[in-house]
Backbone as JSON, one array per atom type, in Angstrom:
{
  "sequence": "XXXXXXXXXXXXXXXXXXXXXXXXXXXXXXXXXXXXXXXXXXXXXXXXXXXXXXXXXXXXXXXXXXXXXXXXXXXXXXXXXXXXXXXXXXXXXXXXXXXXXXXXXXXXXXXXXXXXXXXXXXXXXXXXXXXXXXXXXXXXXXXXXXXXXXXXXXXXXXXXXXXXXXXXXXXXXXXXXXXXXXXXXXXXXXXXXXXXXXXXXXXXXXXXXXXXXXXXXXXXXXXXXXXXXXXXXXXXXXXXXXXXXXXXXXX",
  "N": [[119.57, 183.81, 176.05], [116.95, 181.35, 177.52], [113.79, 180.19, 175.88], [111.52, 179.3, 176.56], [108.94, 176.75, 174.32], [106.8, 175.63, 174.0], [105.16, 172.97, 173.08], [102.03, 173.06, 172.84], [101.92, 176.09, 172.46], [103.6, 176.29, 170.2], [101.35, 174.69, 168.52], [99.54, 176.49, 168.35], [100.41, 178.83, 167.17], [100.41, 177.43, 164.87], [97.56, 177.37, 164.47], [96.96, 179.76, 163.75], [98.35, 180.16, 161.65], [100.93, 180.49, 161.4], [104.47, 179.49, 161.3], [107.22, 179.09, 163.19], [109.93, 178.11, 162.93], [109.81, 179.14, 160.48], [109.27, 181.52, 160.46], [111.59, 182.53, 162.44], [113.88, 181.53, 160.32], [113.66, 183.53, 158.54], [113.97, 185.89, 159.47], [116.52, 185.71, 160.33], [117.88, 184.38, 161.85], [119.9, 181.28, 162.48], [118.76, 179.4, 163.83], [116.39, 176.5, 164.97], [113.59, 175.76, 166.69], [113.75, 173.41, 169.06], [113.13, 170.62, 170.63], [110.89, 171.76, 172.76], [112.34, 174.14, 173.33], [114.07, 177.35, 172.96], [117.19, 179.17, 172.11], [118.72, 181.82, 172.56], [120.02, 185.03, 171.54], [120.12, 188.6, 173.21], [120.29, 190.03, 170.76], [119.35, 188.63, 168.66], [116.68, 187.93, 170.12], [115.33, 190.2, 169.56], [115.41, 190.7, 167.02], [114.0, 188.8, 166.2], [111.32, 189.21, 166.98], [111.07, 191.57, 165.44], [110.55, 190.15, 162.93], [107.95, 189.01, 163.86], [106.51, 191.21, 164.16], [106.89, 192.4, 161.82], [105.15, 190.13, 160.06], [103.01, 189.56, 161.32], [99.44, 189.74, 161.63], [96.84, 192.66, 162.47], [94.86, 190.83, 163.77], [96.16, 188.41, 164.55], [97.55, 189.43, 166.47], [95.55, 190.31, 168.58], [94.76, 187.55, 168.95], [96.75, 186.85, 170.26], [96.88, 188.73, 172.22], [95.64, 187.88, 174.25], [94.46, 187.09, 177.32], [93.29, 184.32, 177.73], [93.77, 182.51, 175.7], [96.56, 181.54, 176.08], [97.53, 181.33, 178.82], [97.4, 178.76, 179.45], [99.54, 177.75, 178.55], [101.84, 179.27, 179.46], [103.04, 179.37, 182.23], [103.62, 181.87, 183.78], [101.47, 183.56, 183.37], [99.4, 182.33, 184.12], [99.95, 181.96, 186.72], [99.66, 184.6, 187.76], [96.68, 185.25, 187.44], [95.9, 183.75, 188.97], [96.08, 185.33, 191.25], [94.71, 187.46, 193.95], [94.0, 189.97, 193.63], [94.17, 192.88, 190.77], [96.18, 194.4, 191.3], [98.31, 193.02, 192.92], [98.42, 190.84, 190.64], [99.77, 191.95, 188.01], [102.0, 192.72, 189.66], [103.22, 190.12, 189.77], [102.96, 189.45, 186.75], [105.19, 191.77, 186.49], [107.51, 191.06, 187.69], [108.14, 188.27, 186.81], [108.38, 188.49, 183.88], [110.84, 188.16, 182.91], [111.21, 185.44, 181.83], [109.94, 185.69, 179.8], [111.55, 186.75, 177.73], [113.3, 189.43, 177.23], [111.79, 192.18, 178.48], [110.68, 194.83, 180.43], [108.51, 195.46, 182.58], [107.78, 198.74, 183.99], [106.25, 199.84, 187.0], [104.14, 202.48, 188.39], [102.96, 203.36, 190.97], [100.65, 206.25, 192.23], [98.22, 207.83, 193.67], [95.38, 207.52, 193.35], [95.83, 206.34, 190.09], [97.51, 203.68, 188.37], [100.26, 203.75, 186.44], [101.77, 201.69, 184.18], [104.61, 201.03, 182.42], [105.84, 200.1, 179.18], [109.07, 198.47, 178.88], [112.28, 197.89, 176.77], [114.93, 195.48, 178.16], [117.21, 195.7, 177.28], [120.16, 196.84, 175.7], [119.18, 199.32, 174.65], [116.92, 199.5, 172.68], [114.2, 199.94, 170.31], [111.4, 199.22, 170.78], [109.22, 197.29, 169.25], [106.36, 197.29, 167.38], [104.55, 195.0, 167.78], [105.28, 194.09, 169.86], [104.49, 195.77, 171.83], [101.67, 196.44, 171.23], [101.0, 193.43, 172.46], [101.56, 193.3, 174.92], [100.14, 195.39, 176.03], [97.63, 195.13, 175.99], [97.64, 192.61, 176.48], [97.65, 193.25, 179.59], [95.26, 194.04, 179.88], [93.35, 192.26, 179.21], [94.17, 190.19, 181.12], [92.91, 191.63, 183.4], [90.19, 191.98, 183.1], [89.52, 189.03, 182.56], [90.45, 188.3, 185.17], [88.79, 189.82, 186.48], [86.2, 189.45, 186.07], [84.89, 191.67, 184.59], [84.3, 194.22, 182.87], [86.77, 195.45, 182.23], [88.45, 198.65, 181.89], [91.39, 200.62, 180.36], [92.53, 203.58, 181.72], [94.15, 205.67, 180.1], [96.1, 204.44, 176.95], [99.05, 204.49, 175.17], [101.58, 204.97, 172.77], [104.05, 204.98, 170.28], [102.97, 204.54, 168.06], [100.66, 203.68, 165.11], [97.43, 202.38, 166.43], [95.16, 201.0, 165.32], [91.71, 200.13, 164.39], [90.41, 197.66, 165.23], [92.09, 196.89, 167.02], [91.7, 199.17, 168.63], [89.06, 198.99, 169.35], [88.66, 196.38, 170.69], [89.92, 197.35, 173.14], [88.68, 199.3, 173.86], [89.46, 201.91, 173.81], [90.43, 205.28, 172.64], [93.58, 204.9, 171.91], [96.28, 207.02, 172.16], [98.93, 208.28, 169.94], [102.04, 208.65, 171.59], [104.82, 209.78, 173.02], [105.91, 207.31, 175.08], [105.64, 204.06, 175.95], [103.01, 202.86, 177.07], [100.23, 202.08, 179.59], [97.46, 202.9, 181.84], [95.29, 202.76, 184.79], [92.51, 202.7, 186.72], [93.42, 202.98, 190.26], [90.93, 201.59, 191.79], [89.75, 199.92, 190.01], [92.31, 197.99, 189.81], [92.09, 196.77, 192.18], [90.08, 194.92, 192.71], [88.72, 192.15, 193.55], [89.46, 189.09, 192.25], [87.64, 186.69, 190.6], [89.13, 184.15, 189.38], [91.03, 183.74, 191.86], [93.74, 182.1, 193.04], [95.32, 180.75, 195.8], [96.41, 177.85, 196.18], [97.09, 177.11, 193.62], [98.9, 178.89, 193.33], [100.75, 178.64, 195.56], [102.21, 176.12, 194.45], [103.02, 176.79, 191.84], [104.58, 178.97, 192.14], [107.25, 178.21, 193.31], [109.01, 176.67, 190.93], [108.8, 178.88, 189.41], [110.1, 180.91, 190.53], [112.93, 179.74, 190.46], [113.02, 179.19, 187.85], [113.88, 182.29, 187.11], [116.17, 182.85, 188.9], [117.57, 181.36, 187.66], [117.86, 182.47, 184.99], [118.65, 185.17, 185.9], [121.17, 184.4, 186.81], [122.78, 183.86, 184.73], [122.77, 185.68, 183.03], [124.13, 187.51, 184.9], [126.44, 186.33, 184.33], [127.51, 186.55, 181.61], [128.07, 189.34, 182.06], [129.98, 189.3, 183.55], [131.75, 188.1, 181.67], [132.0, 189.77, 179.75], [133.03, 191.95, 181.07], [135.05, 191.06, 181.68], [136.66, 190.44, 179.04], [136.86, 193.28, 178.02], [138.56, 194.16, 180.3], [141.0, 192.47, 179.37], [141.66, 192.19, 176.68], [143.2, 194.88, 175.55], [145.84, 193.64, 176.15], [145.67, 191.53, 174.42], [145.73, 188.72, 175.53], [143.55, 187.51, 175.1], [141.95, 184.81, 174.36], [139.84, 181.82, 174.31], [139.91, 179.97, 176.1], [142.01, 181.09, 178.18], [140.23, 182.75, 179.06], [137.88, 181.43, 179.76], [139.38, 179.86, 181.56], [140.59, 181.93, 183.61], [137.81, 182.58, 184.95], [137.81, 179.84, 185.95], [135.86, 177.72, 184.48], [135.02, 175.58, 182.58], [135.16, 175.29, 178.87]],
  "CA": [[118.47, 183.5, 176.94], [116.15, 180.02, 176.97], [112.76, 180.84, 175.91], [110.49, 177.83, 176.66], [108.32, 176.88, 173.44], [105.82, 174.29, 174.33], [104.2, 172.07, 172.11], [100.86, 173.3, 173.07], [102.4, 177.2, 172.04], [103.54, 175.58, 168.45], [100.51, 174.89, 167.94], [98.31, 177.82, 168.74], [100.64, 179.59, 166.54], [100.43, 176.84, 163.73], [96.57, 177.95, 164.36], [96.97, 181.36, 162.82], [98.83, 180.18, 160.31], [102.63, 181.08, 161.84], [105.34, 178.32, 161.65], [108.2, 179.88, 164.2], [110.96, 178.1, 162.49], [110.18, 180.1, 159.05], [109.83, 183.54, 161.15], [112.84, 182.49, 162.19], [114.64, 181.98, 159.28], [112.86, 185.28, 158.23], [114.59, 187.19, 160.65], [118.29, 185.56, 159.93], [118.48, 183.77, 162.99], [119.87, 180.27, 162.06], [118.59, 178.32, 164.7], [115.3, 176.07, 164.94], [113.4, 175.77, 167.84], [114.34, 172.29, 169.55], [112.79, 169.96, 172.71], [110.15, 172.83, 173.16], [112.93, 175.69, 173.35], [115.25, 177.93, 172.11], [118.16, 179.4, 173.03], [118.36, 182.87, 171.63], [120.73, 186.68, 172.73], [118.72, 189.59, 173.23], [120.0, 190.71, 169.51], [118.44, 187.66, 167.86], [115.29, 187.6, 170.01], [114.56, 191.47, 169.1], [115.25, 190.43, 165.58], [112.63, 187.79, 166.12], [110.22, 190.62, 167.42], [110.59, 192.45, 164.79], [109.87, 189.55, 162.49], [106.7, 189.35, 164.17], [105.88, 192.74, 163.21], [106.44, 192.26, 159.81], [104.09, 189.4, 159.52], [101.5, 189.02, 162.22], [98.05, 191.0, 161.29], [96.1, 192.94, 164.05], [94.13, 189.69, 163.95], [96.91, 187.96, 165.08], [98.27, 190.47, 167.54], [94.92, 190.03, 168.97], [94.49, 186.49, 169.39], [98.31, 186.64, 170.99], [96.85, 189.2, 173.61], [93.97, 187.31, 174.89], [94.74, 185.85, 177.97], [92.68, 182.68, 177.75], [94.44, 181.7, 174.69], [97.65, 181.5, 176.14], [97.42, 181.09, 179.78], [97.26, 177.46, 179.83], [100.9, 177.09, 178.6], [102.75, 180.21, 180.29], [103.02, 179.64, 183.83], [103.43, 182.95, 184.86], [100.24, 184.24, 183.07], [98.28, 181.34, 184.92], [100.01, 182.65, 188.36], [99.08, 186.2, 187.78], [95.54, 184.77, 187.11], [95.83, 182.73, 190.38], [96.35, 186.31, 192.4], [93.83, 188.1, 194.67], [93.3, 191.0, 192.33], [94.98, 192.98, 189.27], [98.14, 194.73, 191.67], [99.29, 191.28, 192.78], [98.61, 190.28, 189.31], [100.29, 192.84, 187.17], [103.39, 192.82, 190.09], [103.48, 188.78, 189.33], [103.72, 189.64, 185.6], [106.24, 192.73, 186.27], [108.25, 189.73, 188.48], [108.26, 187.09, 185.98], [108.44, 189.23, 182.7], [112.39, 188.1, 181.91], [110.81, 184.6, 181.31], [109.63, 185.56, 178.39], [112.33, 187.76, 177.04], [113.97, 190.94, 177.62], [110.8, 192.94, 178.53], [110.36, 194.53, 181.81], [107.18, 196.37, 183.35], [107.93, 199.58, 185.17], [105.05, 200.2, 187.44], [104.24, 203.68, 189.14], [101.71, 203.72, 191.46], [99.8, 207.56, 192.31], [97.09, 207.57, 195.05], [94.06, 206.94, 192.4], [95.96, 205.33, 188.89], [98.57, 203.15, 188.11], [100.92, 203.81, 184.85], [102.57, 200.89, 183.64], [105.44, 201.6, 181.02], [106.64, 198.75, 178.86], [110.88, 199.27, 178.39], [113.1, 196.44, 176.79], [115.75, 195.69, 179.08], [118.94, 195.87, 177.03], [120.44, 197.0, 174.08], [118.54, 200.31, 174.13], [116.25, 198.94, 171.7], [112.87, 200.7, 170.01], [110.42, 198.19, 171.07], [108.48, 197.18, 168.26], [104.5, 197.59, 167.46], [104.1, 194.07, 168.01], [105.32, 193.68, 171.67], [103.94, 196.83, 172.86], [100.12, 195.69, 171.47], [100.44, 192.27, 172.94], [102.07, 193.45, 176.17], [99.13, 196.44, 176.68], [96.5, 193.69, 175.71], [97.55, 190.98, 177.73], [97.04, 193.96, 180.77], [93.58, 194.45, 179.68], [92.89, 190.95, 179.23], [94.22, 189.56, 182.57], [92.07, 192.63, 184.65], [89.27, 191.39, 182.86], [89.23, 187.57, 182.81], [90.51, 188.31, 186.64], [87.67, 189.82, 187.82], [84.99, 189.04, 185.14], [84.48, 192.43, 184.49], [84.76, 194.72, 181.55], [87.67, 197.28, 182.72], [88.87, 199.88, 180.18], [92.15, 201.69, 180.9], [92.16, 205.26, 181.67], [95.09, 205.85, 178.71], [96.53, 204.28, 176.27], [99.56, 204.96, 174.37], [102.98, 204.69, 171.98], [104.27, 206.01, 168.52], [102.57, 203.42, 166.99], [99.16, 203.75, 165.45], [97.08, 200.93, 166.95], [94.19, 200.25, 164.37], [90.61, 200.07, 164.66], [90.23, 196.65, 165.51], [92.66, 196.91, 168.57], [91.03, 200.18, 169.48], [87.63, 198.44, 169.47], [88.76, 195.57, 171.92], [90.62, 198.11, 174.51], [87.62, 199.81, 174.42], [89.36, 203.4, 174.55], [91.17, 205.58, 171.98], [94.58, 205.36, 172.38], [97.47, 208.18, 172.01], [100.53, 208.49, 169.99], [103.13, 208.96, 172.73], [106.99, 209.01, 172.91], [106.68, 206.42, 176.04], [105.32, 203.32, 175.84], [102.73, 202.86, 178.79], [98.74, 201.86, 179.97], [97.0, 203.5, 182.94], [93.91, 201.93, 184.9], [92.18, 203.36, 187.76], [93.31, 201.92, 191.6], [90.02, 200.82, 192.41], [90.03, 198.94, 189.0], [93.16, 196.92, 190.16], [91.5, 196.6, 194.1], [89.12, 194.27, 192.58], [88.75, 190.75, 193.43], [90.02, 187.76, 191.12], [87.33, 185.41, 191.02], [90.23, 183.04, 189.43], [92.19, 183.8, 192.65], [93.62, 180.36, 193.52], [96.32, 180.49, 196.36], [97.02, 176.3, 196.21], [97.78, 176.86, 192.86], [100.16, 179.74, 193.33], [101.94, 177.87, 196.25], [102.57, 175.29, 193.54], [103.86, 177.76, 191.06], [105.88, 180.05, 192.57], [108.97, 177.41, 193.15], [109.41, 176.57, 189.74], [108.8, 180.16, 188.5], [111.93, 181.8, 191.07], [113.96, 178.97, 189.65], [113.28, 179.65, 186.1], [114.23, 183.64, 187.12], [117.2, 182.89, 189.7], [118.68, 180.61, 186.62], [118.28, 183.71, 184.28], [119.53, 186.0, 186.69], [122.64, 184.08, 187.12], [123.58, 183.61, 182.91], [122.84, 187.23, 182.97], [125.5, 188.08, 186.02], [127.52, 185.62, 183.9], [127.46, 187.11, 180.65], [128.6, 190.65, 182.27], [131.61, 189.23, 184.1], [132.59, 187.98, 180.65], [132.11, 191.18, 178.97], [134.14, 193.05, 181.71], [136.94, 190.55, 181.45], [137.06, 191.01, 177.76], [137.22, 194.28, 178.21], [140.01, 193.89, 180.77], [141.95, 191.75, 178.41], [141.96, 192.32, 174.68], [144.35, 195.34, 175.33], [147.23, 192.98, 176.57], [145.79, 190.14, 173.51], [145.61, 187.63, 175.93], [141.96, 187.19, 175.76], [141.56, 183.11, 173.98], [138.38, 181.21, 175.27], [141.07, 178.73, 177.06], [142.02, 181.82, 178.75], [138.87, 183.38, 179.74], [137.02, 180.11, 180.73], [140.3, 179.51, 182.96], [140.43, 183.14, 184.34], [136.64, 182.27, 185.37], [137.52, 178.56, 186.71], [134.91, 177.22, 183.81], [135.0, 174.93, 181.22], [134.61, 176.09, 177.44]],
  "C": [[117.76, 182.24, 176.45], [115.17, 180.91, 176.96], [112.04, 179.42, 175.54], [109.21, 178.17, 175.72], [107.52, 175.45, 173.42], [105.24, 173.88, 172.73], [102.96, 172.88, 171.84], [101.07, 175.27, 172.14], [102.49, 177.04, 170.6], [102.38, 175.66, 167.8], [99.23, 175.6, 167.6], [98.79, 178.97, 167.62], [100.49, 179.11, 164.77], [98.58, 176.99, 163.45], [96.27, 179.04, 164.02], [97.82, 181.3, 161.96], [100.37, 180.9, 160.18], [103.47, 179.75, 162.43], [106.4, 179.26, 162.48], [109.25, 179.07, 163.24], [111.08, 178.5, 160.99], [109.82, 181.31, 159.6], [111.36, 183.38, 161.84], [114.05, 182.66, 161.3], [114.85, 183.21, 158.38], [113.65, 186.3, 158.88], [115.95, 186.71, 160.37], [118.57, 185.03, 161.13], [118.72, 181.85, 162.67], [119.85, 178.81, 163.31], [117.0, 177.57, 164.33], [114.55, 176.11, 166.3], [113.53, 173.78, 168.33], [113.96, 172.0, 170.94], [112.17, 170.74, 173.24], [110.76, 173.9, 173.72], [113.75, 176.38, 172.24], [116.16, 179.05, 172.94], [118.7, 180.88, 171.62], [119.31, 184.5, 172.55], [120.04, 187.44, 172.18], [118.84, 190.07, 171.44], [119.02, 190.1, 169.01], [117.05, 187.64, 168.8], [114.22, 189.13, 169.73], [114.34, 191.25, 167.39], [114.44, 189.8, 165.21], [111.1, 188.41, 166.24], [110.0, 191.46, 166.44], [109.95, 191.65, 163.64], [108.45, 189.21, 162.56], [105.82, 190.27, 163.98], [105.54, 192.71, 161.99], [105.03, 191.31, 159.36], [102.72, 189.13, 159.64], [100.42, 190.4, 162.32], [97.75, 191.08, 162.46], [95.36, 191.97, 164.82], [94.5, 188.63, 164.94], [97.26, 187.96, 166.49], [96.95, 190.23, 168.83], [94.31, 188.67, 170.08], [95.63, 186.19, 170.88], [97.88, 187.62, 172.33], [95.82, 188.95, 174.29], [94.53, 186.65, 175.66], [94.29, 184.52, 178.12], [92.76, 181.81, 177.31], [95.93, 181.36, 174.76], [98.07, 181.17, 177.6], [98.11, 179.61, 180.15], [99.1, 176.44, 179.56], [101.87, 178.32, 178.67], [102.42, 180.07, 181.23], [103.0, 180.97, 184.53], [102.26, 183.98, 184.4], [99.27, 183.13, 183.98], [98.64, 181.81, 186.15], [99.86, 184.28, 188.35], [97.67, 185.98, 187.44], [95.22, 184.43, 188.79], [95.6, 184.05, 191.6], [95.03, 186.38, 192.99], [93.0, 188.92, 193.87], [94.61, 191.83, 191.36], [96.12, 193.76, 190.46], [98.59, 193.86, 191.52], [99.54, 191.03, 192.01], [99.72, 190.59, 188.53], [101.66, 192.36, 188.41], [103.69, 191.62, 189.77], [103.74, 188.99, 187.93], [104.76, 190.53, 185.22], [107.54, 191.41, 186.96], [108.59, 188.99, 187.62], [108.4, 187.3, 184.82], [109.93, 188.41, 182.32], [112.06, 186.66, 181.64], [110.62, 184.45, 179.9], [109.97, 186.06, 177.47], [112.52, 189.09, 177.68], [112.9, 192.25, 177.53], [110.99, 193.54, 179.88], [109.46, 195.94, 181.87], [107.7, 197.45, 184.37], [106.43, 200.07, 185.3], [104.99, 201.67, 188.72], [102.88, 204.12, 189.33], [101.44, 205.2, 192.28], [98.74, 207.17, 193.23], [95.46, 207.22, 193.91], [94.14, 206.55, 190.99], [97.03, 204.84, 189.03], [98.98, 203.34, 186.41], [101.89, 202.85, 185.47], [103.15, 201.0, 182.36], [106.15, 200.23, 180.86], [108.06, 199.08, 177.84], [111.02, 197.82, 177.59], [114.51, 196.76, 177.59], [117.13, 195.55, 178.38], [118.93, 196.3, 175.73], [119.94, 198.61, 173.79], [117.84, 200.35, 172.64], [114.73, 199.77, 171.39], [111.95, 199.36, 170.12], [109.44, 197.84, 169.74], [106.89, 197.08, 168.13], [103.84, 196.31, 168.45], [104.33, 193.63, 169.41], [104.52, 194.89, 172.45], [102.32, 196.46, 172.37], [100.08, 194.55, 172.18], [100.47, 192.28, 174.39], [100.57, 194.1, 176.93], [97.87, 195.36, 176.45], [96.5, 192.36, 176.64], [97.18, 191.76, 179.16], [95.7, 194.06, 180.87], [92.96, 193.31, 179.75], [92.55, 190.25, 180.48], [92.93, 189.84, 183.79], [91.06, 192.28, 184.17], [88.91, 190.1, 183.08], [89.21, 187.63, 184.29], [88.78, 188.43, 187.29], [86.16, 189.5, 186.94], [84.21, 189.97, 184.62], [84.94, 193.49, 183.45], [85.64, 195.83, 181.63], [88.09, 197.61, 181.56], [90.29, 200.43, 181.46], [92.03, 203.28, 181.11], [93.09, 205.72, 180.34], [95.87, 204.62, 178.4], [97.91, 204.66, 175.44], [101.4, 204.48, 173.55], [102.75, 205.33, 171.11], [103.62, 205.24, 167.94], [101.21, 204.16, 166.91], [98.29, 202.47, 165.48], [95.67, 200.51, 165.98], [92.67, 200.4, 164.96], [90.25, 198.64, 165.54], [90.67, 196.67, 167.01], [91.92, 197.92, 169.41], [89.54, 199.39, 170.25], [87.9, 197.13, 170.85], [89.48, 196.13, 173.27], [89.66, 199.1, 174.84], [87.89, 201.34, 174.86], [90.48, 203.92, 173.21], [92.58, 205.88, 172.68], [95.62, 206.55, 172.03], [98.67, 207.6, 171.18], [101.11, 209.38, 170.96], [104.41, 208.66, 172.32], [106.66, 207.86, 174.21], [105.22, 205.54, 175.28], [104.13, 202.63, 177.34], [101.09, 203.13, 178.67], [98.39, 202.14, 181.44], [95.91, 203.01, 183.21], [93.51, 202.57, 186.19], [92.83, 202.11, 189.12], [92.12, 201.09, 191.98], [89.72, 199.94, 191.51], [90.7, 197.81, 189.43], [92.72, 196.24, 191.79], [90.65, 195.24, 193.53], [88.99, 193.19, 192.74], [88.74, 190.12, 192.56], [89.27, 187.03, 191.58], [88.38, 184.03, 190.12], [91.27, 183.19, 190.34], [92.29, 182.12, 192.98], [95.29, 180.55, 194.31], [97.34, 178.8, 196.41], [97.66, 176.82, 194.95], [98.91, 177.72, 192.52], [101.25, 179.51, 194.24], [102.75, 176.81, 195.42], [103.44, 175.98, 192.48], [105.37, 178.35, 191.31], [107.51, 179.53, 192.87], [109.0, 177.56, 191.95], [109.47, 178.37, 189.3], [110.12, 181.15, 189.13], [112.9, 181.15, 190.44], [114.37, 179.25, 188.45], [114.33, 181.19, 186.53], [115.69, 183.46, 187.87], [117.87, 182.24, 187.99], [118.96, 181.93, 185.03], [119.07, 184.89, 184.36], [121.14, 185.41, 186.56], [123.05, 183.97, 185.81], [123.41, 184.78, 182.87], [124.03, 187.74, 183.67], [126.87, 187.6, 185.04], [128.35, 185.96, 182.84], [128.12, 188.59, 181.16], [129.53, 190.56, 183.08], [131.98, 188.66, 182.85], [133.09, 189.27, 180.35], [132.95, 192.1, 179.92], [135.28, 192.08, 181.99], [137.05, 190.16, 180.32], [137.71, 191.78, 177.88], [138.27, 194.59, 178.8], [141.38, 193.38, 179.99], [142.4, 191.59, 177.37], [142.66, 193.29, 174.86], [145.8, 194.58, 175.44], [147.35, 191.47, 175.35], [145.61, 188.59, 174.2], [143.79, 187.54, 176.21], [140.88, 185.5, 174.46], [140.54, 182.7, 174.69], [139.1, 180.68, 175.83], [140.79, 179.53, 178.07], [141.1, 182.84, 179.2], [138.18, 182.59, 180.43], [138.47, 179.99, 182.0], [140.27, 180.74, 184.16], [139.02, 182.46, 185.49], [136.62, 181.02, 186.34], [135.8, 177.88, 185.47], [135.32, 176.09, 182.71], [135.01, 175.7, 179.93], [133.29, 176.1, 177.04]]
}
């Protein structure tokens, strides 16, 4: 997967005192980041996740789930900003989630709450502390900055235990749980976005299907390899020559 690493990102993280190409190396992934990206498979960017765990204090974890500190160079946190109110919002960040890695938002709306459960989408992977605080934090954040108003979730929860500090800014004790997943009242999410900005979400929204259609398709791409592997390593004929040709591709 690409995972777009802005300048502006670099240095927000070189502001808490986190170089990315020594959590990188940290984690055993021998790449750098390069031309404000990186180019990373779901093993290596969970391995990167968990690196993050290891290093980054609640302090950290914190700063990383504040939307106001991060907004300005993720596009699809600025167009879930841009919405009406927190559904739109939240469905714009369940929409645009594979942007930013192999995350994805299942949302299950009930006639008076919404539970949002945060999965990773491959690998059958244990999500690590550090994506599930920044993920449930950036929800709390958004519904707040959105409407300018101090919402609390109705629950909280994961196996993890989330700290005082985090407790204190979510404003609600959370649960150890086996699932991974934040609840908020409907009329909570009903609420008007005074940062609703439709111009700037007509502006958005091309570039942001693009980014996702071009993920989508290296994804489709990647699982017609893997099932013509699979097809082919019993008979031995399975050479990159002969797989890119099968395909009609280059190497």
């Amino acid at each position: 997967m690409k995972i777009m690493v802005s300048e502006q990102f670099q240095c927000f993280m070189a502001s808490l005192g986190v170089d990315l190409n020594s959590l990188l190396e940290a984690a055993g992934i021998n790449k750098v980041v390069w031309q404000e990206q990186l180019m990373l498979s779901d093993v290596e960017y969970w391995q990167l996740m968990n690196e993050f765990d290891n290093q980054l204090t609640d302090e950290m974890i914190l700063s990383l789930g504040n939307i106001t500190n991060i907004n300005t160079f993720m596009p699809s946190f600025f167009a879930a900003l841009a919405a009406k109110n927190g559904e739109q919002a939240i469905a714009r960040m369940a929409t645009y989630k594979s942007l930013a890695g192999p995350v994805h938002l299942e949302i299950v709306t009930k006639p008076d709450i919404v539970n949002i459960h945060i999965l990773g989408n491959s690998l059958g992977v244990e999500l690590p502390r550090f994506t599930i605080m920044t993920e449930q934090l950036l929800l709390i954040s958004l519904l707040r900055v959105g409407t300018g108003k101090l919402i609390k979730p109705i629950s909280v929860g994961s196996k993890y235990p989330y700290g005082d500090q985090i407790d204190a800014v979510m404003g609600i004790r959370p649960q150890q749980l086996a699932d991974n997943c934040i609840q908020f009242q409907v009329t909570d999410l009903q609420r008007a976005f005074i940062s609703a900005n439709n111009s700037m979400w007509a502006f958005l929204q091309p570039g942001l299907d693009q980014q996702k259609l071009a993920i989508e398709h290296n994804q489709s791409l990647l699982a017609t390899v893997q099932a013509l592997l699979l097809k082919k390593i019993p008979s031995g004929s399975f050479s990159i020559d002969e797989i890119a040709t099968s395909l009609n591709l280059s190497k």
